[in-house]
TORFI-515224 format. One record per residue (C-alpha): x, y, z. Coordinates in steps of 0.02 Angstrom, whole numbers, plus 50000, padded with zeros to 5 digits. Layout:
N
XYZ/...
END
This chain:
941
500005000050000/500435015649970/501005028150135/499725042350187/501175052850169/502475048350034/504195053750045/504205073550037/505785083449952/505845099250045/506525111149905/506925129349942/507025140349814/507115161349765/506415173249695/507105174149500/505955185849441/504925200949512/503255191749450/503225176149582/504545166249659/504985153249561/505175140049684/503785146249810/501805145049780/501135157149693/499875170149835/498665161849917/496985162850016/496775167750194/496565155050346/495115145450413/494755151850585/495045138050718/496545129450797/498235134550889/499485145550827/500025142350623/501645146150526/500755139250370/500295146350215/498595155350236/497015154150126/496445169750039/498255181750038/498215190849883/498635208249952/500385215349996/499625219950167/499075199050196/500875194450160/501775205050272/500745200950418/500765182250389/502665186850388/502865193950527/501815180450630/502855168150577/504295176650607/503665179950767/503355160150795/505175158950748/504985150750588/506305163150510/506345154050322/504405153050309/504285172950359/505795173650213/504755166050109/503155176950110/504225192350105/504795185349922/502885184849892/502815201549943/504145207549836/503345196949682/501635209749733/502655225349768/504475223349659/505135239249765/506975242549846/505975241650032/505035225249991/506785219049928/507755224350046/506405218350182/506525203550098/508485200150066/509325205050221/508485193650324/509055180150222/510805186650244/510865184850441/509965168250432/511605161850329/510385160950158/511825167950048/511205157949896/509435162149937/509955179949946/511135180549804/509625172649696/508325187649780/509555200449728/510015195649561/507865197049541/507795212949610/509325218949482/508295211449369/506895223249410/507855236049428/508475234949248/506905236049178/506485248849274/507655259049210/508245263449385/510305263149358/510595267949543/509425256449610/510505245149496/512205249049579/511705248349728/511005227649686/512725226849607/513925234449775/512655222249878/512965208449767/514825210449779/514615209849970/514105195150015/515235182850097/515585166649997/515105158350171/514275160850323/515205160750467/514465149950615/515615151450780/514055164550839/512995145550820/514145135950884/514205145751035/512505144951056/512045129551031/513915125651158/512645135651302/511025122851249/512105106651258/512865113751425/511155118851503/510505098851422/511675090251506/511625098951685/509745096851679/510015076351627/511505073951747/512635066851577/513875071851494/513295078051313/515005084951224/514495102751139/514535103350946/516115107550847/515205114550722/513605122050686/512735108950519/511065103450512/511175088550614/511655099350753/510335112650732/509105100050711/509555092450880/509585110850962/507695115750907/507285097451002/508145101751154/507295118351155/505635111051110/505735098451245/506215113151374/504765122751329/505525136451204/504445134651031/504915149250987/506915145551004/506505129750933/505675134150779/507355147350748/508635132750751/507445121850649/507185137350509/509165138750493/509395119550474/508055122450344/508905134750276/510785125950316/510135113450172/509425122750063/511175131350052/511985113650027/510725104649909/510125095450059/508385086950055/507155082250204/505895066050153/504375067450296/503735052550336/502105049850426/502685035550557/501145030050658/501545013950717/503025009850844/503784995350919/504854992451072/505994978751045/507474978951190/507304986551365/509064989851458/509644996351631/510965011351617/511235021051747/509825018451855/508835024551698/508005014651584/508375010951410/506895006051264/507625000851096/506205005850979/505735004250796/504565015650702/503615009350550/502725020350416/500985013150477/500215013850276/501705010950181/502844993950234/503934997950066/504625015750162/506205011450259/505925009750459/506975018850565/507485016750769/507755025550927/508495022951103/507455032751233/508205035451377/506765038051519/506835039051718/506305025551796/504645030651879/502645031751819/502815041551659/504335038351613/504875054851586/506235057551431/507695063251464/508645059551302/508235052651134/509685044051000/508795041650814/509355030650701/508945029750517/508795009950525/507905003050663/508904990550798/508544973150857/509834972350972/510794982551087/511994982551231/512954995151317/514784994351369/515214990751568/515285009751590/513755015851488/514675026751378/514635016751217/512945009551143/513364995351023/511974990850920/511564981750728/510694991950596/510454983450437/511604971050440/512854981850510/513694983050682/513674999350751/514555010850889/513955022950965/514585035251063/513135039351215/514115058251230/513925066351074/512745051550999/513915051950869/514265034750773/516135029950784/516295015450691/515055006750578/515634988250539/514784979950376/514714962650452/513524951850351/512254963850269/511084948250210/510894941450384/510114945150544/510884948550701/510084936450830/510994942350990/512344954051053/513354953851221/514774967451269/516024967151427/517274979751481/517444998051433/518605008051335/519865002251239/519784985551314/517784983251263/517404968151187/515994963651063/515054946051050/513844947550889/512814933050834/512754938450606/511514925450571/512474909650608/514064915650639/514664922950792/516174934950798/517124941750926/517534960750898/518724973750994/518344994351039/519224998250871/518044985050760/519244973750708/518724954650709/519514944450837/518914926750835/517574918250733/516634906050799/515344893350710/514034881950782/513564863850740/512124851950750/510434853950686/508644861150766/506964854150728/506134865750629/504344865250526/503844877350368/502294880750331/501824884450130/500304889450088/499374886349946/498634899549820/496664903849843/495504904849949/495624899350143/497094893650261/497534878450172/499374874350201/500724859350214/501844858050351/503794853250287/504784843550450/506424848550432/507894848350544/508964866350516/510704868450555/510774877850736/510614897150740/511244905750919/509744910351018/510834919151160/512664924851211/513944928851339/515854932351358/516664936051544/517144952251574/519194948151492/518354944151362/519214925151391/517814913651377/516294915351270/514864907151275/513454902651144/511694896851200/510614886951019/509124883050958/509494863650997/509774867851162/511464866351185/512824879851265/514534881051171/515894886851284/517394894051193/519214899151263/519994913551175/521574904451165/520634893951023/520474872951025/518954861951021/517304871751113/516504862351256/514754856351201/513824859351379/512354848751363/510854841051472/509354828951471/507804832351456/506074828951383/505624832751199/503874831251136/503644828850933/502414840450901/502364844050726/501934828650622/500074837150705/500464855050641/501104861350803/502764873150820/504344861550877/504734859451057/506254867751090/507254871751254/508454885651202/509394896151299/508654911651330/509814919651473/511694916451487/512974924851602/514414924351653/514774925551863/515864940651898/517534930851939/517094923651777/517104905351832/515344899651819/514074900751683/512244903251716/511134899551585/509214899651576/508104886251461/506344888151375/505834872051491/506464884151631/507734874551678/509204882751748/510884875651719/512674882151813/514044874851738/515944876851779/516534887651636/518594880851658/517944860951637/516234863151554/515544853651708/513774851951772/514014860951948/511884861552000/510424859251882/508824868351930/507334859351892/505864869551790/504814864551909/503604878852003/503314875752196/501864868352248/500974884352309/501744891552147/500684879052041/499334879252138/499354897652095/499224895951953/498204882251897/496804894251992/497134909951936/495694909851824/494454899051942/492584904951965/491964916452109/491614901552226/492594888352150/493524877052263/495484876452217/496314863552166/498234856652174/499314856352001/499724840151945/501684834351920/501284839151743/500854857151773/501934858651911/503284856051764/502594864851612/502084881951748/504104884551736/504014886551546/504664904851470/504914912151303/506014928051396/507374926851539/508504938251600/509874937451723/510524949951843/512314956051827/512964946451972/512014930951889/511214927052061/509364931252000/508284925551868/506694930751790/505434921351662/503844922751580/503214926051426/501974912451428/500294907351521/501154906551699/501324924551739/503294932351771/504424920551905/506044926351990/507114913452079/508624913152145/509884907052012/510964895152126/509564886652237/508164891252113/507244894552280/505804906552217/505824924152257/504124930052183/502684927152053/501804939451984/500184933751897/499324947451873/498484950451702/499174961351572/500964959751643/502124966851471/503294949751492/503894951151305/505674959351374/506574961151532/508364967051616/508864965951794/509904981951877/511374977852007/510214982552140/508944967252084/507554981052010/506614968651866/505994979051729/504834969951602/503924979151438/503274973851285/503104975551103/501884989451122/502805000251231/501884997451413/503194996051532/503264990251752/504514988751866/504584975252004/505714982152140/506454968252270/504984961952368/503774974552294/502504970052157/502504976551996/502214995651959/501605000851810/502865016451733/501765015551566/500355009651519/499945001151322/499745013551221/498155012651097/498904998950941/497895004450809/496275013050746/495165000350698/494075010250561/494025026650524/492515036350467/492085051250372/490465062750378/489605064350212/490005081050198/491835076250230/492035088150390/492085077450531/493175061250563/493025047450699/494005035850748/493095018550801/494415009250878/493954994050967/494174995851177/494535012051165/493355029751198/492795036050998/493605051450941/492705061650849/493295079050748/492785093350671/494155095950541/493535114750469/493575120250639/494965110950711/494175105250855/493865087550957/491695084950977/491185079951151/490115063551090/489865056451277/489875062651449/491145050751516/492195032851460/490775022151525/489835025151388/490045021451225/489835029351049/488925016350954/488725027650766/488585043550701/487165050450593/488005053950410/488265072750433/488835069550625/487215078850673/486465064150805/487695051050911/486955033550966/487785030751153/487605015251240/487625018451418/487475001451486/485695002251538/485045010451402/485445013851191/485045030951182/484905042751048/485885061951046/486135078050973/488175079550966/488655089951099/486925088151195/486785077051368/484805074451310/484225059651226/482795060551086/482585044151078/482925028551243/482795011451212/483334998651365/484094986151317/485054971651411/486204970151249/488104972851258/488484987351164/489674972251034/487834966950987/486964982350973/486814991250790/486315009250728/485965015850574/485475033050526/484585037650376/485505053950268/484095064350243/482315057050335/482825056850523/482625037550536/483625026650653/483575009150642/484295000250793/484414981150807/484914973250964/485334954951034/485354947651199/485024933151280/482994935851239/483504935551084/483544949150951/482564964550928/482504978050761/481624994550809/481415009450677/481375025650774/480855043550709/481845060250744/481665072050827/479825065650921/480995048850968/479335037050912/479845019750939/479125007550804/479684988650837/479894977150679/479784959250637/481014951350560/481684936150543/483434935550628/484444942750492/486254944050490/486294960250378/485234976150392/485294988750289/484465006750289/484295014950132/484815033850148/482905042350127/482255030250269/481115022050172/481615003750150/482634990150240/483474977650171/483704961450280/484704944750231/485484929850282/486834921250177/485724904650171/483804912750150/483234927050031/483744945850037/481884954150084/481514973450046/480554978750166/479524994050184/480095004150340/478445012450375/477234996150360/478494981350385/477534973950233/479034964650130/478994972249937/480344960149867/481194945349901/482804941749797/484254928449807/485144921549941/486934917249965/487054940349955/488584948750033/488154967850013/486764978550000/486744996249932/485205010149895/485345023549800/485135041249889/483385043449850/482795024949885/482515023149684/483445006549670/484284994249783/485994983949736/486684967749817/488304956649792/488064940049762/489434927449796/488564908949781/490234899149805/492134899749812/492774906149623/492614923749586/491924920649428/490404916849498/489934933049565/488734944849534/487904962849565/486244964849534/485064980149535/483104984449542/482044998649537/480935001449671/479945015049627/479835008649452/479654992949332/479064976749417/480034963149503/480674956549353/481544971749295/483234965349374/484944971949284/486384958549326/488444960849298/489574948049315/490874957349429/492384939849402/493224945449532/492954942249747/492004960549803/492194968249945/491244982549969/489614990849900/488915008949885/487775019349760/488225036749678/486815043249588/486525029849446/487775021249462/488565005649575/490045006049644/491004988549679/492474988849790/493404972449726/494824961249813/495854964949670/496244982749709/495144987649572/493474997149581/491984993849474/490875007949416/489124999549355/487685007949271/486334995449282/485015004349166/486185004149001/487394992249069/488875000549048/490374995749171/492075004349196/493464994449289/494795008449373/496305000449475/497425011249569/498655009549690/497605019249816/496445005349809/497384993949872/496734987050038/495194997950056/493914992650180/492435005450117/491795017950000/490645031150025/490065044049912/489795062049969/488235072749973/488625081949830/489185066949737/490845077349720/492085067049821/492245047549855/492985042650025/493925030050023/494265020350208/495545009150241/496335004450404/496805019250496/496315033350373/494885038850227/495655043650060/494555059049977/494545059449792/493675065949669/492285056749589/492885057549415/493525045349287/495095046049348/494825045349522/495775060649577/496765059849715/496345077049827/496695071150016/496915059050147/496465062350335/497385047150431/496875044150613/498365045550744/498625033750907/498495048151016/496635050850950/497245064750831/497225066350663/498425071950520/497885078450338/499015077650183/498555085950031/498995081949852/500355094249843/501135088750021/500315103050122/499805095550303/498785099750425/498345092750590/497885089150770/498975099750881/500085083550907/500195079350717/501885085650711/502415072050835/501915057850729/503065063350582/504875060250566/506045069050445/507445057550361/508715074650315/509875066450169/511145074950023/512305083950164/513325070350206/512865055450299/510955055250323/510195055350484/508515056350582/507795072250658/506005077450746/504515079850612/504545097850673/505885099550574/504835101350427/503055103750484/503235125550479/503675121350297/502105109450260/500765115150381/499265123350286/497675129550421/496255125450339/496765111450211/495375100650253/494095112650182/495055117950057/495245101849966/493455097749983/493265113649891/494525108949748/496045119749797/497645113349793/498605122149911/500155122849918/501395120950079/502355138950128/504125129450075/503995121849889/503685102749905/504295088749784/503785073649788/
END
């Protein structure tokens, strides 16, 4: 699928001729009223006047190159020395020299034809001027007093710039950002704008919605989270990472942020936290935690993954322990390879290929691999290393070379696959080294925990998997009944409650955690395996976990919740899960106002003209159940009652009890009649009531128990099916039924008016077997039914004037005009994975949804791209427009990141960066009312 937001070339360019800038939109309209402070090009400036104030707000926001660039529009409106030399000087003391050579060379231009010859010398002396380069020791020393003030406030060392480039300034506007200065922030972000523009530098803004945590590490008594961010519409746009580093306590509050432009799986830090050591694409990377400059990048095995990562000592005498697929490598502080290490034997493995069509059908391939490394450890000399596999075996190595020491142990393995079940395997998840460096401590799937004597490869103590009897008993009634007497575990459970999928040791290797499975998270003590605690409470994140020195467990997961078990405390949550994903948006019919139905989570509603969230409910017990087409009415369950709003009004129109969970309770509202059809099913069964707005008449229908309903838009019918009996049209005043059609239907559609109904029919498992069909209701008999044989799986259904619109598997969309038959096929890469499409009231615009945001596009032969609202985590929203204008929740900004590239090596910097450049007010209505506009900062795609 395409992103929401494909990669945008920030291109700055001058004025090169008094008519318009050539590299700048051309004047534009004033804003829409509504929503916090904008930098962004206006809607409706055509005067002199409108451009110099919109100048000097932004200027007085701080965003010095979008001020610079509506003083060039002024000067296009008003080619005069003052508008010039308003315009040029600026420039000059933001370091623009180009920019400004370009803006004078116009002006000469102008000047010439003029016929103004000492207006002309004077362009020439000013010309003749300028530096060839801008000096920056004045930014260096500021941005020396920003790093200075950074670190004091953080309590780490953060070494002060050298020199004053984009990366640099980029990481200055942050700092200030994050210390409450938008307006300093904005400055240093303008002159890295500005610092590539001068250098042919480009910024690609991505729209990253979704991210990941993969790694959580101790440093420092902070915390650590390795994340990954993924463009959440586009899986072809490169991922990139981060290391937050956050305090550990509730909120987590950040206190520094590395980016990386590829994201990392693994991570470690050296014994003295200065050094990060990390992969990133296939690369080994260090990382100096100081400056967060990269020292050395080491191409190790680009083609393969790294599986694990261990590091010991500091300095110069750091060692490195990467796993590159199935090779493991031994690397000192200066990246040279030391010693290569392979492993042998083979792992039980099973591949499942699945076979083309419809369904799940698959075979399952047994296979026994050759062993990948599944953990690693080295002591702190770096002497000894030690490599936990898939097969379950530990290979200890001695620096001084020879034969490794398979370290090996009994125990029970269970064929599961011949029945399609993943392998049973009992790798090693933890290893570690004891301080003095003669014992190894490593940690099994099974839960078995094995200490071996790392000089003779002997078996010193092998702790059983087994939990404790009041561990088991635990438990095995953790999910018993209110009432329920308990029970004991049997020797079976007692055994299989030890199983884990994540360990983790502490540094002294004398405590061990687990979990990751159905047993809740376990800490034992690693040389008795005496337990310590079990936590069993529910949502526990137990995907990740590191020990401190002082025994502190902290455990997150993929989605970034985070909790800390202290020593003899229970957990504490520092963060909660974040929301994972909208569910489906939705879009008003008149396009203005977008919700977000996510499942477990409050609805957000929108009003995108205005800028402004809608109050749909008075609290988070109750919940949003629809919203009538124009967002007018709100249906609210409130757990007693199904109730029926005005948005932004506490009073109900319409009540209906119900004992129905708001998961089986259904509104519709009609577009234009003030109908509401409501269906609800408990354990009485099911019940369909049509209700009439604004009086709130209740009228109860019988129906069979249909799995479909369908209102058409002018309230008049309802169509009701069941994939094994007839679809029935049924009149919504009377109940009377006024057709019955086929069976076997998978969509229903009416046309605005109620004139004709159309329904997808898919009778069995080949596409070429279905079919839409339409029928006039206000027309020709029963028999007048038009047919088209759609060959291909659809998935969605909706009428736009005449004609039927078929959403199809295929990424293709059928248009269908079932009184002369004629049929257009479109495909598009926008298509691709739609859910829905709608048709707006003035038949204008198509929406298009698909997970996480509504594509608007014209509803032309072409299908016109004009917009695409995507819904955020936080509940916000974002906007692009055709020409890459954005606009936004408040917080949009914070779901963009900004890959800077074409100034040396590329690197990763806040979505700020760019947003002063891209932000339009107002772009939501704007589109809707056909104007492309354009971003204050020229865009490219």
């Amino acid at each position: 699928m395409r992103s929401i937001v494909p990669a945008l070339l920030l291109a700055f360019g001058t004025c090169s001729r008094a008519s318009a800038p050539p590299d700048e939109p051309t004047p534009e309209a004033r804003p829409v009223a509504g929503g916090g402070e904008s930098t962004g090009t206006p809607s409706g400036c055509g005067s002199v006047e409108c451009w110099r104030e919109q100048a000097a707000q932004a200027e007085r926001l701080g965003a010095l190159d979008v001020a610079a660039a509506h003083r060039g529009r002024v000067f296009a409106l008003a080619p005069d020395a003052s508008s010039l030399s308003a315009w040029v000087e600026p420039l000059i003391d933001q370091g623009a020299l180009e920019a400004a050579r370009a803006a004078l060379t116009a002006g000469r231009a102008e000047a010439v034809r003029l016929g103004q010859s000492d207006w002309v010398a004077a362009l020439d002396a000013r010309i003749a001027s300028l530096p060839k380069e801008p000096s920056d020791a004045a930014a260096v020393r500021e941005l020396s007093d920003i790093f200075s003030r950074e670190s004091a406030a953080i309590g780490e060392p953060l070494d002060a710039p050298v020199h004053a480039g984009p990366a640099e300034l980029a990481q200055a506007g942050e700092l200030q950002w994050r210390r409450g200065d938008a307006v300093g922030a904005r400055r240093w972000w303008s002159r890295a704008r500005t610092l590539l523009r001068e250098r042919g530098g480009a910024v690609d803004v991505v729209a990253v919605e979704t991210w990941y945590t993969n790694q959580v590490l101790w440093r420092d008594g902070r915390l650590a989270l390795v994340r990954r961010y993924t463009p959440a519409f586009d899986y072809g746009v490169s991922q990139t990472g981060a290391l937050d580093l956050v305090a550990a306590e509730p909120g987590m509050p950040l206190t520094r942020r590395l980016r990386f432009t590829h994201p990392a799986e693994v991570a470690a830090f050296s014994d003295d936290g200065r050094t990060l050591v990390r992969d990133e694409a296939g690369a080994l990377v260090f990382q100096d935690m100081s400056s967060g400059a990269v020292m050395r990048r080491i191409a190790a095995q680009a083609d393969a993954p790294m599986y694990a990562l261990a590091v010991a000592g500091s300095g110069a005498a750091m060692r490195v322990l990467a796993a590159h697929g199935r090779e493991i490598v031994l690397w000192d502080a200066a990246g040279a390879p030391l010693q290569r290490f392979a492993l042998a034997g083979t792992t039980p493995t099973i591949t499942r290929v699945y076979r083309a069509g419809r369904g799940t059908r698959h075979d399952n391939i047994l296979r026994d691999s050759p062993t990948w490394p599944t953990s690693l450890a080295l002591t702190a000399d770096g002497s000894r290393i030690a490599v936990g596999g898939s097969d379950g075996k530990v290979r200890l190595f001695d620096r001084g070379g020879g034969k490794p020491r398979e370290l090996a142990f009994a125990w029970k393995y269970v064929e599961r696959r011949p029945m399609g079940a993943n392998p049973d395997l009992n790798s090693a998840l933890a290893l570690r080294f004891s301080p003095d460096g003669a014992q190894l401590v490593a940690v099994h799937e099974h839960g078995d925990i094995l200490i071996w004597d790392a000089r003779t490869g002997a078996l010193r103590k092998h702790v059983r998997p087994h939990c404790s009897a009041e561990e088991a008993r635990r438990v095995v009634n953790r999910y018993a009944e209110p009432g329920e007497p308990p029970r004991e575990a049997t020797a079976e459970e007692r055994e299989s409650c030890g199983r884990a999928t994540a360990a983790a040791l502490s540094p002294d290797a004398r405590l061990v955690v687990t979990g990751g499975g159905m047993n809740g998270v376990r800490l034992r003590d690693a040389r008795t395996g005496a337990p310590i605690a079990l936590h069993l409470e529910d949502g526990l994140p137990d995907q990740y976990f590191a020990v401190s020195p002082s025994g502190a467990v902290v455990m997150a997961d993929l989605y970034g919740a985070v909790q800390l078990i202290a020593p003899a405390s229970p957990p504490q949550p520092l963060a909660l899960k974040p929301r994972t994903g909208p569910v489906r948006p939705w879009i008003s019919s008149d396009g203005r106002v977008f919700a977000q139905f996510t499942v477990g989570e409050p609805v957000v509603a929108w009003d995108l003209v205005a800028r402004r969230r809608l109050e749909l409910v008075a609290d988070d017990r109750q919940q949003v159940l629809a919203l009538s087409p124009t967002a007018s009415h709100v249906a609210v369950h409130t757990g007693e009652a199904l109730e029926i709003r005005q948005v932004g009004s506490p009073q109900a129109l319409a009540r209906v009890p119900t004992r129905a969970s708001p998961f089986a309770s259904e509104v519709q509202f009609s577009r234009t009649s003030g109908h509401v059809l409501v269906g609800m099913k408990d354990d009485r069964g099911r019940t369909i009531e049509r209700i009439e707005l604004p009086a709130g008449t209740r009228h109860p229908l019988r129906l069979d128990d249909p799995t479909g309903l369908q209102l058409s838009p002018d309230g008049r019918w309802i169509a009701s099916w069941r994939h094994d009996s007839p679809l029935k049209i049924v009149r919504a005043a009377g109940g009377e039924v006024v057709a019955s059609l086929d069976d076997k239907v998978h969509r229903v559609a009416f046309a605005s008016d109620g004139s004709f109904v159309a329904w997808l029919v898919q009778p069995d498992r080949t596409p070429e077997s279905v079919r839409v069909r339409a029928r006039w209701l206000d027309g020709p008999g029963p028999e007048d039914i038009h047919e088209l044989a759609l060959g291909a799986w659809g998935t969605w259904l909706a009428a736009a004037g005449e004609e039927v619109l078929v959403l199809r598997g295929d990424g293709a969309l059928t248009r269908w005009r079932p009184h002369t038959g004629a049929r257009d096929d479109l495909k598009s890469d926008a298509l691709a994975g739609l859910l829905e499409v709608a048709v707006a009231d003035d038949g204008k615009h198509l929406f298009l949804t698909g997970y996480g945001r509504v594509l608007v596009h014209d509803n032309d032969a072409a299908l016109t791209g004009r917009l695409t609202v995507a819904s955020l985590l936080s509940g916000g929203w974002l906007a692009l427009g055709r020409t890459g204008a954005m606009d936004g929740s408040d917080d949009a900004p914070d779901h963009l990141l900004a890959r800077v590239r074409g100034v040396g090596e590329e690197f990763v910097a806040p979505g700020r960066l760019a947003w002063d450049g891209l932000h339009v007010a107002g772009l939501v209505a704007r589109a809707l009312a056909g104007d492309d506009a354009a971003p204050p900062l020229r865009l490219a795609p």
